[in-house]
C-alpha positions in Angstrom: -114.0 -14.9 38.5 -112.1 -12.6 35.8 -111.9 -14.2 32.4 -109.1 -13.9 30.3 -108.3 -14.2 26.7 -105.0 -15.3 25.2 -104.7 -14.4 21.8 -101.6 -15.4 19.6 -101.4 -13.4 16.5 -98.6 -12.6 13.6 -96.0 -10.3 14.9 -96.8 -6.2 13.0 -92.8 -6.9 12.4 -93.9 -9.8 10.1 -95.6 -9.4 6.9 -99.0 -9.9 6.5 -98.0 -12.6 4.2 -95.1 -14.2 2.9 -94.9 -13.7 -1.2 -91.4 -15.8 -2.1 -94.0 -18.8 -3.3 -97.3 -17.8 -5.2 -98.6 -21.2 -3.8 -97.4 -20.5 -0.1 -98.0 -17.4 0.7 -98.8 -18.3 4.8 -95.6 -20.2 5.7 -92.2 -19.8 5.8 -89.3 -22.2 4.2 -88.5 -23.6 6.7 -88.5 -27.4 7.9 -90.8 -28.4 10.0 -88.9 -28.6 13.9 -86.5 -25.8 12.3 -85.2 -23.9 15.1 -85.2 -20.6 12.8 -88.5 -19.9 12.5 -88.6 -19.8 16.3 -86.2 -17.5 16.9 -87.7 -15.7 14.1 -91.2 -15.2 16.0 -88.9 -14.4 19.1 -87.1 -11.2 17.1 -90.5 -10.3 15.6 -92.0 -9.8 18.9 -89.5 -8.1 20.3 -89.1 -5.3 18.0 -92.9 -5.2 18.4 -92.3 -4.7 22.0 -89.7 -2.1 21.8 -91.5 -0.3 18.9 -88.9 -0.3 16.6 -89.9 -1.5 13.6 -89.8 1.5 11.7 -86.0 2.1 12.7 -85.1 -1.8 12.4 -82.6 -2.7 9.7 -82.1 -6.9 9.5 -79.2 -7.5 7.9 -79.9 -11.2 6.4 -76.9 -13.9 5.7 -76.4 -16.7 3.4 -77.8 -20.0 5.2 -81.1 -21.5 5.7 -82.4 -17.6 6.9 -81.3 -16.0 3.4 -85.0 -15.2 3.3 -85.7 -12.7 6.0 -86.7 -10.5 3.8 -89.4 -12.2 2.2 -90.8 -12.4 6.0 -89.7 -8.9 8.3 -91.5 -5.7 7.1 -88.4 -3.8 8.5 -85.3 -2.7 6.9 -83.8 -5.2 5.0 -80.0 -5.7 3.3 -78.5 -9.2 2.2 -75.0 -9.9 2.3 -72.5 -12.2 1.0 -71.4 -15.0 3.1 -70.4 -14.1 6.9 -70.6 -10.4 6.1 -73.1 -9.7 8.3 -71.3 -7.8 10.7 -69.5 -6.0 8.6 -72.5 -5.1 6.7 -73.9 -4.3 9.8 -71.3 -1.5 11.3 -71.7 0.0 8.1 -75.4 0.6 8.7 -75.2 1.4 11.6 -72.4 4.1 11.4 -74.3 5.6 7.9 -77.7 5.9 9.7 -76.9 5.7 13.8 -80.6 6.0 14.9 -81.3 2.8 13.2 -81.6 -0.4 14.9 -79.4 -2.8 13.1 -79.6 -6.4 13.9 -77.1 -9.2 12.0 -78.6 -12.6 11.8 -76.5 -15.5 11.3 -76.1 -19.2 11.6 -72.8 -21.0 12.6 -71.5 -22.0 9.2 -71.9 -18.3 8.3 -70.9 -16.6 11.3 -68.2 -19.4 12.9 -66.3 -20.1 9.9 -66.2 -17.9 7.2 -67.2 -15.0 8.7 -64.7 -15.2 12.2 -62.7 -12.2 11.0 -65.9 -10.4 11.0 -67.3 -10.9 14.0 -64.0 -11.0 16.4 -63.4 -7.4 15.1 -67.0 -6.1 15.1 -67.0 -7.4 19.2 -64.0 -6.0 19.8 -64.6 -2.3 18.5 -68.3 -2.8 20.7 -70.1 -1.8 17.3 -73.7 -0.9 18.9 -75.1 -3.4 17.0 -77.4 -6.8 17.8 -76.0 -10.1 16.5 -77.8 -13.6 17.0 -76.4 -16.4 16.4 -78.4 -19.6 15.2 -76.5 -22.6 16.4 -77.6 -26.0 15.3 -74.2 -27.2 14.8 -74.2 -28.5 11.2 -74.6 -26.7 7.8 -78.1 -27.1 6.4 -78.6 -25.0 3.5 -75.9 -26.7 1.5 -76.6 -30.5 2.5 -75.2 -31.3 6.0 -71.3 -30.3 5.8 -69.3 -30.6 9.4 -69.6 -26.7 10.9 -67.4 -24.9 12.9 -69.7 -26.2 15.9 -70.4 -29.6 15.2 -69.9 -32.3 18.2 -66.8 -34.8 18.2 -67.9 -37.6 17.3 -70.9 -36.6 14.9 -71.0 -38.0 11.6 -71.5 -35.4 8.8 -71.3 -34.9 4.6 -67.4 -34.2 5.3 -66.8 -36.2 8.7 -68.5 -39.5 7.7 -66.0 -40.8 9.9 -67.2 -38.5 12.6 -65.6 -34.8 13.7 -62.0 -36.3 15.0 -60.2 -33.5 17.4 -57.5 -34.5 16.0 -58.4 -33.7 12.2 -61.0 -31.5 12.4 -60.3 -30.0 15.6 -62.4 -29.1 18.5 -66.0 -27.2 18.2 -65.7 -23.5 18.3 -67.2 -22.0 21.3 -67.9 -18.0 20.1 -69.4 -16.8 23.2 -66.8 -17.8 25.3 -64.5 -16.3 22.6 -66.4 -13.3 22.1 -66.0 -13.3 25.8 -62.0 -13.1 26.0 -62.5 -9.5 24.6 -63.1 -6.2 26.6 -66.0 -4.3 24.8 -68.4 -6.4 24.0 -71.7 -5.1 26.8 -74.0 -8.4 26.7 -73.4 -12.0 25.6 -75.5 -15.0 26.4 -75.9 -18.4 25.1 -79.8 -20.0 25.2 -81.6 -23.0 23.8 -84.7 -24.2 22.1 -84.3 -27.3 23.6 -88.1 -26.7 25.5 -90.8 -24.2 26.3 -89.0 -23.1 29.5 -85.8 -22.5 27.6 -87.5 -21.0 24.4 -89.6 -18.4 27.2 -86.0 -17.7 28.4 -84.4 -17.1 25.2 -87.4 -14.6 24.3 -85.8 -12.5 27.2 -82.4 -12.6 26.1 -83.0 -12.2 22.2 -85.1 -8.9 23.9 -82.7 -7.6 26.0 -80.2 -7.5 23.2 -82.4 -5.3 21.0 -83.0 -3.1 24.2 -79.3 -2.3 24.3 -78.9 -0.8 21.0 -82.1 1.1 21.9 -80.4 2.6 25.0 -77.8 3.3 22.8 -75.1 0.6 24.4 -72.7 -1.1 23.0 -72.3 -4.8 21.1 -74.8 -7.4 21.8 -74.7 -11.0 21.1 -76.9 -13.8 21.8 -76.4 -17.5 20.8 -79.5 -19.3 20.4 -79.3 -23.5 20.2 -81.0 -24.4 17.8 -82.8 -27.9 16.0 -82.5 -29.4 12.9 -84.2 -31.9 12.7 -83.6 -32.5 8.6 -80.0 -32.6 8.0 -79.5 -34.3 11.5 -82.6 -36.8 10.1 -84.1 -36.5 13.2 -88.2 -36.8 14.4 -88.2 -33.0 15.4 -88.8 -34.1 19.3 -86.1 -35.9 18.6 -84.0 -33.0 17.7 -85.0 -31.0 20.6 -83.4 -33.3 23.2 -80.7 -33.4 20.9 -80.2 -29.7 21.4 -81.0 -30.1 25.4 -79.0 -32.3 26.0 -76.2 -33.0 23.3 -75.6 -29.7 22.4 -75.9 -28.1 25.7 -73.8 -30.5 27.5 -70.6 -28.6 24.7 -72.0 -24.9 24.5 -72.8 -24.4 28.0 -76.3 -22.1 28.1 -75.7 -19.3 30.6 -74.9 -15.2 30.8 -71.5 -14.8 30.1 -71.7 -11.4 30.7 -74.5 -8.4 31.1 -73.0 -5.1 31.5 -76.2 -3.1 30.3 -77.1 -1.6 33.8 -73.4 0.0 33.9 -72.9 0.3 30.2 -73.0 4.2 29.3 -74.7 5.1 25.9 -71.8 5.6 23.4 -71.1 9.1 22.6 -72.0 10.1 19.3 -69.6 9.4 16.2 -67.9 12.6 15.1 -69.4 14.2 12.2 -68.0 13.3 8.8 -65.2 16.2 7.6 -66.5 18.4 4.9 -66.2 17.6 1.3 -64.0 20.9 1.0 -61.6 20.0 3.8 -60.7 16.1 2.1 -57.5 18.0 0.7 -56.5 19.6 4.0 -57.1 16.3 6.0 -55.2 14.1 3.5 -52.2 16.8 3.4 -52.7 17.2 -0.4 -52.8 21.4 -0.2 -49.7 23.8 0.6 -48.0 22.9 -2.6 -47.6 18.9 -1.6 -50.8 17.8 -4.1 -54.0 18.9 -5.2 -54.0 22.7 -4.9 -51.3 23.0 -7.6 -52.9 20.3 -10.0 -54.0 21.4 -13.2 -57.5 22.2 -13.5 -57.4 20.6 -17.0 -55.3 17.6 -18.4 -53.3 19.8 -20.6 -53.5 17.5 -23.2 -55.6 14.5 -24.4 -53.6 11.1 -23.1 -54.6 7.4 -22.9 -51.7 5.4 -21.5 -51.7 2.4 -20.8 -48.8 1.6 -18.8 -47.3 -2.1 -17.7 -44.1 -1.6 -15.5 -42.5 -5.0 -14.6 -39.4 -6.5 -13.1 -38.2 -8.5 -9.8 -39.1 -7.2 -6.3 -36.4 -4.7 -5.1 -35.8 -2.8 -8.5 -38.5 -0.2 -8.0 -41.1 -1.6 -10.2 -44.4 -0.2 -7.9 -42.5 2.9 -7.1 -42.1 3.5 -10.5 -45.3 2.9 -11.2 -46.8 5.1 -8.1 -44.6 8.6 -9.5 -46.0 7.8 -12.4 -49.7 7.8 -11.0 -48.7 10.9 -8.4 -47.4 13.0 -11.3 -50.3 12.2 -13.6 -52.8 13.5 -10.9 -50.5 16.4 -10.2 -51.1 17.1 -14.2 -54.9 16.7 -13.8 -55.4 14.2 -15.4 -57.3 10.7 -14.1 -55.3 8.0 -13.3 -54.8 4.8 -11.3 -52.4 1.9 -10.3 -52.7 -1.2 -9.6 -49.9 -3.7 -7.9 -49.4 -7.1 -8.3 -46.2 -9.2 -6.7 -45.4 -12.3 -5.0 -44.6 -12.7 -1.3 -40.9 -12.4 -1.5 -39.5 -9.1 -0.2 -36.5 -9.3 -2.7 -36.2 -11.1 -6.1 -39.6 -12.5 -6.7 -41.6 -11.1 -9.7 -43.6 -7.5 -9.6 -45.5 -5.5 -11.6 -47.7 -3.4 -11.5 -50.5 -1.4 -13.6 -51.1 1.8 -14.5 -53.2 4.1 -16.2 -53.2 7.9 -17.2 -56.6 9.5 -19.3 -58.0 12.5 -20.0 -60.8 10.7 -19.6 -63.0 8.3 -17.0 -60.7 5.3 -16.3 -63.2 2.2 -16.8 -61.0 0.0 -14.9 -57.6 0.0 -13.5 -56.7 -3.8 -15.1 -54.3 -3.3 -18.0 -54.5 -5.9 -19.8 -52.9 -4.5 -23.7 -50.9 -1.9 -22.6 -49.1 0.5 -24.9 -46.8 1.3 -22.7 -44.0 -1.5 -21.5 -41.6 -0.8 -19.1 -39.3 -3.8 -18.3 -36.7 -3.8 -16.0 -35.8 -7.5 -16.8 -35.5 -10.2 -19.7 -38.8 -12.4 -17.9 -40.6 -8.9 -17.9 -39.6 -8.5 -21.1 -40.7 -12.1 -22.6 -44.2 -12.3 -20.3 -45.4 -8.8 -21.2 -44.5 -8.0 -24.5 -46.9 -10.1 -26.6 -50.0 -8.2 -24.9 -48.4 -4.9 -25.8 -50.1 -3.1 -28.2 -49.7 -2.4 -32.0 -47.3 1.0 -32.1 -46.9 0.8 -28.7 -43.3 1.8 -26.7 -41.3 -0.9 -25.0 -38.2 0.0 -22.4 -35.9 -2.3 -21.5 -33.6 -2.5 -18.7 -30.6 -4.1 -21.1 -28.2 -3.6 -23.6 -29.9 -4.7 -26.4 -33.3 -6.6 -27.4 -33.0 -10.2 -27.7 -33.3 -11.0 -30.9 -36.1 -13.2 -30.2 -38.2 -10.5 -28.5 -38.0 -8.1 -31.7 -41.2 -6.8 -32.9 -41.5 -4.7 -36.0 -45.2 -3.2 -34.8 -43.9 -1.6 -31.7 -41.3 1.0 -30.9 -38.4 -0.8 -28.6 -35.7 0.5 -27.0 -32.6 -1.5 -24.5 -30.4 0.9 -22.2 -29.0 -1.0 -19.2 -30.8 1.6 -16.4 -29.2 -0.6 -13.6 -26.0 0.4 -14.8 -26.4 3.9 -15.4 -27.9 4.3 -12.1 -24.6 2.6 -11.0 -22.8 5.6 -12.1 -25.3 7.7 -11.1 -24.6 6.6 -7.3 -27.0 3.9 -6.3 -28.4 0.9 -8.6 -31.6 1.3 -6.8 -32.3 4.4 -8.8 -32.6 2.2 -11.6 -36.4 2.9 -12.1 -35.8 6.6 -12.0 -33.1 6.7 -15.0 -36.0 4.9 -16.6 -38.7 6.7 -15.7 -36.2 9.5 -17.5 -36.1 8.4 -20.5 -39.8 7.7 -20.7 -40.7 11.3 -20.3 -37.8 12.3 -22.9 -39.3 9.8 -25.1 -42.9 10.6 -24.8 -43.8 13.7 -23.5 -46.5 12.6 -22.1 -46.0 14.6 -18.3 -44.3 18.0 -17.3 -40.8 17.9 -15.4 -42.4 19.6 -12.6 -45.0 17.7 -11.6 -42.9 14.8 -11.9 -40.5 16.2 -9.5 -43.2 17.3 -7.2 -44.6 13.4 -6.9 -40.6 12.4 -6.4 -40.7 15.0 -3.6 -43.6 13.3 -1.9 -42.8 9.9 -2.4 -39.3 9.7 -1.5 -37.3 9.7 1.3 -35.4 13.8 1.8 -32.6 12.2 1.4 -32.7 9.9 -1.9 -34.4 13.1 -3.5 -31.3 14.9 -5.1 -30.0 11.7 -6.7 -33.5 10.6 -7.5 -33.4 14.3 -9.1 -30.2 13.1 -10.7 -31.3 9.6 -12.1 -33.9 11.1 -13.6 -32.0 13.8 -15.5 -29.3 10.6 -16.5 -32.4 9.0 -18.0 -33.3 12.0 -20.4 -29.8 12.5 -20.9 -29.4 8.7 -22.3 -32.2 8.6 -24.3 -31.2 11.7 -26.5 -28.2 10.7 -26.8 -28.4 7.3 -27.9 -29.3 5.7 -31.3 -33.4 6.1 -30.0 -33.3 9.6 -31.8 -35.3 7.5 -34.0 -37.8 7.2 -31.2 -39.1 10.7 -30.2 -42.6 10.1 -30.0 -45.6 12.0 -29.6 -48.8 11.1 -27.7 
């Protein structure tokens, strides 16, 4: 008779040993009966099989398998909490010969992280997700998941999971299911050796797919935990064979990879020359006439503010448009409630001949306020010999500050007479650049032109000519500043 020898041996994707603890250098961390370091071996084998370990990227969550890293000698990234397959598309699109595979367990992947993987399915990313199911969180002491059984007592269901309160558990391959691009989803279970031989298949198969170069491929794997559940591990395996399987149904839900076609090729990125062509910034509309030096040296700091509807991020974005038209560097930042009309805005932004650190202006030394709560929220941050504009006809006498340059002119109203009160923000954008200096007439124009609608140009064009015309003329002749 023929002999045979079966020999079980450490995975080549694996480490030859395992260096997060100097003391433990041959195990994992994780509890004895864990289902993760099964599905673990499972992976490892079959990028052995499929001789991919050299192209394998593992994109490792936060959960109980934050430490795949410390234990596959393949690629490795970590990501924040249910990034995964976000993470993961970006891999994969940044080096497409790579075999990316997101690895996830239900608190990261079924609560948190939904919006990722619903989207990630739905655009078929060529990528390999598995799921760890085990229906509670156990990194982070045994809070209810998105997965948990009714019934099932937890950190934050003492009570047990109530339909009614906590809803029903989330099934994600059936969901996953509902969409049209995904090419292979199956649910398995570690519940026993039969089932754990089975689930080495489909954990295999879904690697094999982004091989061949098909699309999204997701398996859910059942899994024990024997810890948070404070189960005998035995215990915990019936749990997940018959408990857990009786609610997350282990089947194929669907395998399309014998008439999936290999996705074409992503188109190559554009060229850095042709950015400005693509993003219809050349012909006169943007960068090609820009300055190729800030023709002077500027550090503006500029706080526009006032109630949604008067302009206040417009104002701020001619300001930014103009500014890059000039050459110099710039940025703005918006910031407003949810009310389409009336609600608070502001919005921050900054002009430099020089790197901008960081778009946040928090001391500006420029103020533009378009009303009184603007006025009273903003003005103590503003700095020392700075220029405040307000949308009134005078400064309350209980917003006067001696240290900073300050001047009321009611813009609504002058844009009133100009034709529209929506203009309002362009009279004062006006006298700004009468009072400063700080950017040429053209360029601002030439922002206007691409920013506004053809038809509001001409009195835009008008406002902003009202607004230089108001500031000379009015007592701020005191007030021509430099920069």
């Amino acid at each position: 008779m023929a002999s045979y020898t079966v020999i079980h041996e450490k995975a080549e994707a694996f480490y030859d040993t395992f260096e997060r603890k100097a003391e433990l250098q041959g195990q994992t961390h994780y509890c004895p009966g864990c289902g993760h370091g099964i599905v673990s071996k499972l992976l490892a084998q079959a990028i052995d099989e499929l001789g991919v370990q050299d192209r394998t990227v593992l994109i490792n969550p936060v959960g109980c398998s934050v430490f795949g890293y410390y234990y596959f000698d393949v690629g490795n990234v970590q990501v924040a909490h249910g990034r995964a397959p976000a993470a993961a598309t970006a891999v994969k699109r940044s080096r497409p010969e790579s075999i990316v595979i997101a690895y996830q367990g239900d608190g990261d992947l079924a609560a948190i992280g939904t919006a990722e993987i619903i989207h990630a399915a739905n655009r078929g990313e060529p990528i390999t997700v598995i799921f760890v199911n085990n229906g509670i969180y156990g990194m982070t002491g045994g809070q209810m998941a998105p997965t948990t059984p009714l019934g099932k007592k937890t950190a934050t269901s003492p009570l047990g999971r109530d339909a009614l309160n906590e809803g029903y558990p989330l099934h994600v391959c059936e969901m996953l299911n509902s969409l049209e691009a995904p090419v292979y989803i199956e649910r398995v279970s570690l519940g026993n050796s039969k089932q754990i031989m089975h689930a080495a298949k489909a954990i295999k198969r879904a690697v094999e797919n982004q091989v061949k170069g098909l699309g999204f491929s997701f398996v859910e794997v059942l899994s024990p935990c024997p810890t948070i559940w404070k189960m005998q591990p035995v215990e915990a395996k019936r749990f997940v064979q018959d408990e857990m399987a009786a609610i997350f149904g282990v089947s194929n839900l669907r395998d399309r990879s014998k008439e999936a076609q290999p996705r074409p090729a992503a188109a190559a990125a554009p060229a850095l020359e042709d950015l400005p062509r693509l993003l219809d910034l050349v012909n006169g509309s943007g960068v090609e006439g820009a300055a190729a030096h800030p023709p002077q040296e500027l550090d503006m700091r500029i706080k526009v503010a006032g109630f949604g509807g008067q302009g206040v991020l417009m104002l701020g974005e001619v300001l930014a448009e103009a500014g890059l038209e000039a050459g110099y560097e710039v940025s703005w930042l918006p910031s407003y409630g949810p009310e389409m009309r009336s609600g608070t805005s502001n919005c921050h932004v900054r002009l430099a001949h020089h790197a901008i650190d960081s778009p946040l202006v928090s001391r500006p030394n420029v103020l533009l306020a378009l009303n009184e709560p603007s006025l009273r929220k903003f003005l103590p941050v503003v700095e020392e010999g700075g220029i405040v504009l307000y949308n009134g006809s005078e400064i309350p006498e209980d917003c006067v500050r001696s240290d900073v340059r300050m001047v009321a002119l009611p813009f609504t109203q002058l844009a009133d007479e100009v034709g529209a009160t929506k203009v309002g923000n362009i009279v004062m954008l006006g006298a700004l650049l009468e009072a400063t200096g700080m950017l040429e007439q053209d360029r601002v124009v030439a922002a206007l032109k691409r920013l506004v609608h053809p038809r509001f140009f001409e009195l835009d064009l008008a406002a902003l000519a009202r607004g230089r015309q108001e500031f000379r003329g009015s007592a701020a002749d005191d007030y021509l500043w430099g920069v």
